[in-house]
C-alpha positions as CSV (number, residue, x, y, z in Angstrom):
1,X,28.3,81.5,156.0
2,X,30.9,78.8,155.6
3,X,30.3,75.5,156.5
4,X,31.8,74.6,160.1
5,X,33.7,70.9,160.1
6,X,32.2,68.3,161.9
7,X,33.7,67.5,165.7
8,X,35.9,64.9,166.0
9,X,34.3,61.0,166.1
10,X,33.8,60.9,169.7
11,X,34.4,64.2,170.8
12,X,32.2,63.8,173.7
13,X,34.1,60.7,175.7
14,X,37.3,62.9,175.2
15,X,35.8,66.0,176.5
16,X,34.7,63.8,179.7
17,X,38.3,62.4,180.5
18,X,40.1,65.4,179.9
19,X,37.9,67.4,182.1
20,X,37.7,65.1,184.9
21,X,39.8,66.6,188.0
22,X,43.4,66.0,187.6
23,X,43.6,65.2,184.4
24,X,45.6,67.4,181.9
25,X,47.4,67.0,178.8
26,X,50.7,64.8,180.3
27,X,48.5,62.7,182.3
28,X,45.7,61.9,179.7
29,X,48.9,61.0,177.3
30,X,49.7,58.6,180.6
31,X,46.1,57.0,180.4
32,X,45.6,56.7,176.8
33,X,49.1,54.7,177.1
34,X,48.1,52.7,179.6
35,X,44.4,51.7,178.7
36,X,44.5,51.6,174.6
37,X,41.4,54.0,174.6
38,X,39.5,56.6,175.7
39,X,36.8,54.4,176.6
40,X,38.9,52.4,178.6
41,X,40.5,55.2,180.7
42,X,36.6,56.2,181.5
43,X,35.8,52.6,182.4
44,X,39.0,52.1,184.5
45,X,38.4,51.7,188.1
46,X,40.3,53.3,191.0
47,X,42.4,50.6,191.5
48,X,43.6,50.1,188.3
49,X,44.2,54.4,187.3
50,X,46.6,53.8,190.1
51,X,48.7,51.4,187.9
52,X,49.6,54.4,186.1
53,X,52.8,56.5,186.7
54,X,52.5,59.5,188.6
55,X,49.0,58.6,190.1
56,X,48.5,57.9,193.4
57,X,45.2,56.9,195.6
58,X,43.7,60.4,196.1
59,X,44.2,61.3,192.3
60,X,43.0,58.3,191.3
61,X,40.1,59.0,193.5
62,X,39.0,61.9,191.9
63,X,39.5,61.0,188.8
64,X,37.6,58.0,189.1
65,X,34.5,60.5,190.6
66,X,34.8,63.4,188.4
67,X,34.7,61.6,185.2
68,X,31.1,62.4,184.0
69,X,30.9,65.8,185.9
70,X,31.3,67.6,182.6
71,X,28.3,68.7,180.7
72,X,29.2,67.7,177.5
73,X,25.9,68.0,175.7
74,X,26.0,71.8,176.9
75,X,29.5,72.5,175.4
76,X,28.8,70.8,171.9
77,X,25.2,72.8,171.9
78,X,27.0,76.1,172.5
79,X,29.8,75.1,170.2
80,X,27.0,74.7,167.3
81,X,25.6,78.1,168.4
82,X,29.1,79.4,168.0
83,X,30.0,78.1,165.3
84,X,32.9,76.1,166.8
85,X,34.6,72.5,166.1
86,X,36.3,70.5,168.2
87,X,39.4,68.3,167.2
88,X,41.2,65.2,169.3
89,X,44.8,64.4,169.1
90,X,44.0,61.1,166.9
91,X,41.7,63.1,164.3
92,X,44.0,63.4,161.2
93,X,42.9,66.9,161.1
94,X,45.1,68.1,164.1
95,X,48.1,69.8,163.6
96,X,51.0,67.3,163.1
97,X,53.4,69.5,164.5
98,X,51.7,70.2,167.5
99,X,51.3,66.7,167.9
100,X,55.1,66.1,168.4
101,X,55.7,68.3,171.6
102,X,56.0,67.3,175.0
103,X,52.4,67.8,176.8
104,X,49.9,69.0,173.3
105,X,46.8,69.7,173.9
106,X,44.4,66.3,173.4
107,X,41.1,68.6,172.6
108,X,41.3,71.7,170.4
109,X,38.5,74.1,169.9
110,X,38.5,76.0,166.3
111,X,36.3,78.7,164.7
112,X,37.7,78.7,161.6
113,X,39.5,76.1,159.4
114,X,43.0,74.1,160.0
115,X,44.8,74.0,156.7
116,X,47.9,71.5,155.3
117,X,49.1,75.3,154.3
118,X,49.6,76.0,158.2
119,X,52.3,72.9,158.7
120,X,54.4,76.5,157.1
121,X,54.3,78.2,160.4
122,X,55.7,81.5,161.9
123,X,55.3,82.4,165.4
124,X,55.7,86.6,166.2
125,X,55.0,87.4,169.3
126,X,55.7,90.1,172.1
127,X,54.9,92.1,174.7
128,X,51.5,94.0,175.3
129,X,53.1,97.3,176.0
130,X,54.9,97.8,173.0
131,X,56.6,100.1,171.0
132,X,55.6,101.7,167.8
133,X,58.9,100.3,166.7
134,X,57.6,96.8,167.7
135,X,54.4,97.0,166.1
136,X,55.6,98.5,162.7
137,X,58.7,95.5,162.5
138,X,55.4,92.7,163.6
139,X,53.5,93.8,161.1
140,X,56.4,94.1,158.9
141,X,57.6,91.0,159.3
142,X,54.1,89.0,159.5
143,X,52.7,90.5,156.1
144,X,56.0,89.7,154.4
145,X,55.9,86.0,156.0
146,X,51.9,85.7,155.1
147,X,53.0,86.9,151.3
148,X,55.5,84.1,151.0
149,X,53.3,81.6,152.1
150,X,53.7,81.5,155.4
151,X,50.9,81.2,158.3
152,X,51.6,83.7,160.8
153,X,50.7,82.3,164.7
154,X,50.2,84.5,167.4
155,X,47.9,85.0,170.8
156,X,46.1,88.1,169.7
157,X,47.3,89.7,172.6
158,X,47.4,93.8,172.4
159,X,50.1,95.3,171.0
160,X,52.8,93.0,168.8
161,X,50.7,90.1,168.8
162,X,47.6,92.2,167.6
163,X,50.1,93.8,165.1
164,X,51.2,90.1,163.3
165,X,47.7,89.2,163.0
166,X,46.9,92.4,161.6
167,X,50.2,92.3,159.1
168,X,49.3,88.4,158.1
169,X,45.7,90.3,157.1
170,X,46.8,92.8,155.5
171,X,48.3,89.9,152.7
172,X,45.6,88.0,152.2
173,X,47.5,85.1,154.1
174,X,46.5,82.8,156.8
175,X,46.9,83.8,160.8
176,X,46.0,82.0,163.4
177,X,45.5,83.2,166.8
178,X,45.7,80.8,170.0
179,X,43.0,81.9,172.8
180,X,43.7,82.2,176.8
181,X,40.1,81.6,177.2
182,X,37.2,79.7,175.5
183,X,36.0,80.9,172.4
184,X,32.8,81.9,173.5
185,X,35.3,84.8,174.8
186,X,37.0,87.4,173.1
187,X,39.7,88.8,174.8
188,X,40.9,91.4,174.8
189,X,37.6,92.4,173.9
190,X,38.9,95.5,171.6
191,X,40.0,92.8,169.3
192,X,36.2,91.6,168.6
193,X,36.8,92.3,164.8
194,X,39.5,91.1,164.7
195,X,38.8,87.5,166.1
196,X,35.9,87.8,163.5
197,X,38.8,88.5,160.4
198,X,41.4,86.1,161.8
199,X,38.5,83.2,162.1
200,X,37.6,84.4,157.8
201,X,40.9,83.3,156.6
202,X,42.8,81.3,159.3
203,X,41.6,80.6,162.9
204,X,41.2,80.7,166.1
205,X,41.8,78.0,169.0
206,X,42.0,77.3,172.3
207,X,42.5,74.2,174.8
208,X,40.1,75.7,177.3
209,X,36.3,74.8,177.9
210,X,34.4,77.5,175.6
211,X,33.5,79.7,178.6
212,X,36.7,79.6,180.3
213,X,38.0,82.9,181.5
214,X,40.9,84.8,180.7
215,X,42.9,84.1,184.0
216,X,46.6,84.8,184.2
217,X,47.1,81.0,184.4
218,X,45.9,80.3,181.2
219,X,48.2,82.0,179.1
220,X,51.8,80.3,179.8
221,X,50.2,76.7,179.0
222,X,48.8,78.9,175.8
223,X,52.3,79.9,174.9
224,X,53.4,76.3,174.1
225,X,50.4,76.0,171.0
226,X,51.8,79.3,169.9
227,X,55.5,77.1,170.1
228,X,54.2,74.3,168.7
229,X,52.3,75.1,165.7
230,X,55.2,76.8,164.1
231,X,58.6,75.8,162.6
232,X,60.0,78.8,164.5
233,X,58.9,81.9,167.1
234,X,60.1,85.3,166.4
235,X,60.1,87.4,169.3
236,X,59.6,91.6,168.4
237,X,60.2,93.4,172.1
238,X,59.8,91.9,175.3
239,X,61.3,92.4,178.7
240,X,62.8,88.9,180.6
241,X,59.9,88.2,182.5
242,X,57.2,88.1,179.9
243,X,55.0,85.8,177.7
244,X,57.2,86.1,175.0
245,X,60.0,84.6,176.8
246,X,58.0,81.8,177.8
247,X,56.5,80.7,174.4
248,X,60.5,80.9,173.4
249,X,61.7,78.7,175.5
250,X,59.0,76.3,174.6
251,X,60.0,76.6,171.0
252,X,63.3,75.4,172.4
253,X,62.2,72.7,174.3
254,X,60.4,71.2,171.7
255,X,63.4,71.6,169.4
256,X,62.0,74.7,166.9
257,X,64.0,77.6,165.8
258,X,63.9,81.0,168.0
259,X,64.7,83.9,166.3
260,X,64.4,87.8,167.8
261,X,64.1,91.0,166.5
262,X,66.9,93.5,167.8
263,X,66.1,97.0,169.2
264,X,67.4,99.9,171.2
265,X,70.0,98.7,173.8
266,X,68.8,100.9,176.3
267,X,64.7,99.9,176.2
268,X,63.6,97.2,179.0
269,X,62.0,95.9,175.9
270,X,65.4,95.2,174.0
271,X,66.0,92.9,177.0
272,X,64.1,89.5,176.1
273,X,65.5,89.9,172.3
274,X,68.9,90.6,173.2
275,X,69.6,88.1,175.6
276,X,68.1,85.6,173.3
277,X,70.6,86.7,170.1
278,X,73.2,86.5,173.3
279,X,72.0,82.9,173.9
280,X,72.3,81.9,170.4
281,X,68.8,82.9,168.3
282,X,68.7,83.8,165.0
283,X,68.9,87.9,164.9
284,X,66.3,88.8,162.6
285,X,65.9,91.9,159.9
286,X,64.9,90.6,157.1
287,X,62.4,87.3,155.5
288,X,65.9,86.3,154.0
289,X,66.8,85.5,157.9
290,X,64.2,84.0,158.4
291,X,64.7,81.6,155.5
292,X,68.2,81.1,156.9
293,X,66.8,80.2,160.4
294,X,64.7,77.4,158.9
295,X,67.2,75.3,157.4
296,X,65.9,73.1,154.7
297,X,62.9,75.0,154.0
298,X,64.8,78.3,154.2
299,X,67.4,76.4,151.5
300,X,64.7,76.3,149.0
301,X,63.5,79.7,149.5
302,X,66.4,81.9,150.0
303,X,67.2,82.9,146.7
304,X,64.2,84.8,145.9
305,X,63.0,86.3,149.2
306,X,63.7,89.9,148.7
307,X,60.5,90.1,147.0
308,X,57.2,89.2,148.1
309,X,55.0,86.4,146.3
310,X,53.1,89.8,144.6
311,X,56.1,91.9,143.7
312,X,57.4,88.6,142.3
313,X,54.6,88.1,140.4
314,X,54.1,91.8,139.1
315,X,57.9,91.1,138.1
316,X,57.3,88.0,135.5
317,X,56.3,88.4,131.9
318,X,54.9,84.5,131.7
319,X,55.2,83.6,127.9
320,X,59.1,84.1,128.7
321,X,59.3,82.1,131.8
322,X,60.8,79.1,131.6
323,X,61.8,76.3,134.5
324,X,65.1,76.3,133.0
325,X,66.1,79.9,134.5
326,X,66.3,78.7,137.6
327,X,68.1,75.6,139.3
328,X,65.5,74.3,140.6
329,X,66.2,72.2,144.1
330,X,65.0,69.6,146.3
331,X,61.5,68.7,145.5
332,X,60.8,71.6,143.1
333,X,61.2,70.4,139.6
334,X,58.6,67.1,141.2
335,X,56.1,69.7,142.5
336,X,56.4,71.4,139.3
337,X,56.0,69.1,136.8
338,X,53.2,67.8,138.7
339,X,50.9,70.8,138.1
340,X,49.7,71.8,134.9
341,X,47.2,74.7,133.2
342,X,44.1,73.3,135.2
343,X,43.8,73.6,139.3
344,X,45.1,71.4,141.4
345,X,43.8,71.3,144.9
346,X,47.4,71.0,147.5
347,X,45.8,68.0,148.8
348,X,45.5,66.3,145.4
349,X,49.3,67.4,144.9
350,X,50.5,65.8,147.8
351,X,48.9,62.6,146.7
352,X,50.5,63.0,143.2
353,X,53.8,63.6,144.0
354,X,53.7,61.2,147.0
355,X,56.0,63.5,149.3
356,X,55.4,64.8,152.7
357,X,53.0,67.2,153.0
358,X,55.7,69.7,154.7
359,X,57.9,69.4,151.5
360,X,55.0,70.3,149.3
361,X,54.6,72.8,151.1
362,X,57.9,74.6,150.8
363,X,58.4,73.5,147.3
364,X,54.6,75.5,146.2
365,X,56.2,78.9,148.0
366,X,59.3,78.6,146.3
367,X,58.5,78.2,143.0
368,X,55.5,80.9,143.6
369,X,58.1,83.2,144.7
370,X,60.5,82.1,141.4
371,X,57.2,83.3,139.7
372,X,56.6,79.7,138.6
373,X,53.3,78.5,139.6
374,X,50.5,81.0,141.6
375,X,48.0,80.0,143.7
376,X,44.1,80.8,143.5
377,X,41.5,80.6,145.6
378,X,40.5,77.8,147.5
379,X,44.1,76.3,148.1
380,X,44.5,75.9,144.5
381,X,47.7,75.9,142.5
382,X,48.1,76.4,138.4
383,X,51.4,76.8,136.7
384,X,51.6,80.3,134.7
């Protein structure tokens, strides 16, 4: 069994603020700006939580005398039995992207492991109901994306967003699936082995105490992880009152690409796709859109997307490869001339080539799909 991470350093004051009464992810941004600390939003009196904008008497009331109603020693024991860590919004090790939108989450729960690789980040998601024409172009789509490179991020809801995870599986890439309950839940409780397989090689997370039910209020606030964590949302089928439509207009909001797959124009499920191409998203058939639909990133990919990373690799005879059969762009030839015969953990490469981890990144799937450089296990990278 792998070893779980350790919680965040003072996982247990955070847990107490942000479960006080009142208190969600805006107004615990509010209080961390206002006091410094976590500590000293705990130790704030009454008087002085209503210094802060937006809080008024009565909320600063119950704040004030809810702050240590949370039983935190109970959550962290049942997160140990679980197998579960918990991350805070100052902990290096939460997601920077998620990090930059407008209310993120300050606590995450994981089973599983958050990886640099996952700052390359697909959203697909859809409605429940689906078609077998949604699921097939999901799964399509997601084990394509997860070939590349890319981590696929979806709700493991039934039908297209059990499909992504399942296509992002089926490549040996990284998926992760954002909860609507605690993680001591599994819902929809079909998808038991698959929690089990997306926690093996991604993970799963939620917001939500670990025994937190799957209520119907849980799931738009979920939508905007699903937005957040990726550089773009792809939505399958979904009609104009659903999920889907929700997690893409938080992708909007906090300024990442929406893209939709098209379908028949007389299915209810067309609907949410259509109107969104009709509003201006990225119509999506191929990876190669995708690429398009991610600017920069998609620049150093596009020219050799019509293969996956394997069918690439099947494709190159290495003792004739050379760099100089390819113009190579951006930060490629850096990346590149970086690595050499022996691993090279993407961690140590970032520190090498001194470039942002997102570049890196990009750069690594590129030149894996140019047949370049592969990757072993273990986040390791070796040129051929």
């Amino acid at each position: 069994m792998a070893q779980v991470p350790e919680n965040s350093r003072d996982i247990e004051r955070w847990l107490k603020l942000i479960r006080a009464d009142e208190v969600g992810p805006v107004t615990l941004g509010k209080l961390l700006q206002r006091f410094g600390s976590v500590d000293a939003a705990l130790g704030a009196s009454a008087s002085s939580l209503m210094k802060v904008e937006g809080i008024g008497a009565k909320t600063a009331e119950r704040i004030a005398a809810s702050r240590d109603k949370f039983d935190t020693c109970a959550e962290l024991e049942l997160a140990g039995k679980l197998g579960v860590w918990i991350v805070h919004i100052e902990d290096p090790r939460y997601p920077p992207a998620l990090k930059q939108i407008y209310d993120p989450p300050p606590v995450l729960y994981v089973k599983g492991a958050l990886d640099r690789a996952d700052n390359l980040a697909i959203g697909i998601v859809g409605c429940r109901r689906c078609s077998l024409y949604g699921q097939e172009q999901a799964s399509r789509l997601a084990h394509l994306l997860a070939a590349s490179g890319f981590a696929i991020v979806s709700g493991m809801a039934r039908g297209i967003d059990t499909a992504a995870h399942a296509g992002a599986l089926a490549a040996e890439g990284r998926t992760i699936a954002v909860q609507g309950c605690g993680l001591s839940r599994i819902f929809p409780p079909e998808n038991a082995k698959l929690f089990e397989l997306i926690c093996a090689s991604g993970a799963c997370i939620s917001e939500l105490p670990l025994r937190a039910e799957p209520l119907a209020e849980n799931f738009p606030p979920r939508n905007r992880i699903i937005a957040g964590l990726s550089l773009g949302t792809i939505v399958v089928e979904a009609t104009l009152r659903s999920g889907a439509m929700i997690t893409a207009q938080a992708a909007l909001e906090s300024n990442r690409e929406v893209m939709a797959v098209p379908g028949k124009i007389d299915s209810p499920l067309s609907q949410g796709p259509h109107r969104l191409i009709k509003d201006g998203a990225k119509l999506i058939e191929t990876v190669e859109d995708v690429m398009e639909a991610l600017g920069y990133i998609g620049e150093q990919l596009k020219d050799h997307t019509a293969l996956t990373a394997k069918e690439a690799a099947e494709k190159v005879e290495t003792p004739l490869f050379e760099t100089t059969k390819f113009n190579l762009k951006g930060h490629e030839q850096t990346v590149y001339d970086a690595l050499g015969k022996d691993p090279l953990h993407i961690d140590q490469l970032i520190a090498d080539t001194n470039l942002p981890a997102g570049a890196v990144n990009a750069s690594v799937v590129s030149l894996r799909l140019k047949g370049l450089i592969k990757q072993l296990p273990g986040n390791l990278f070796t040129k051929r």
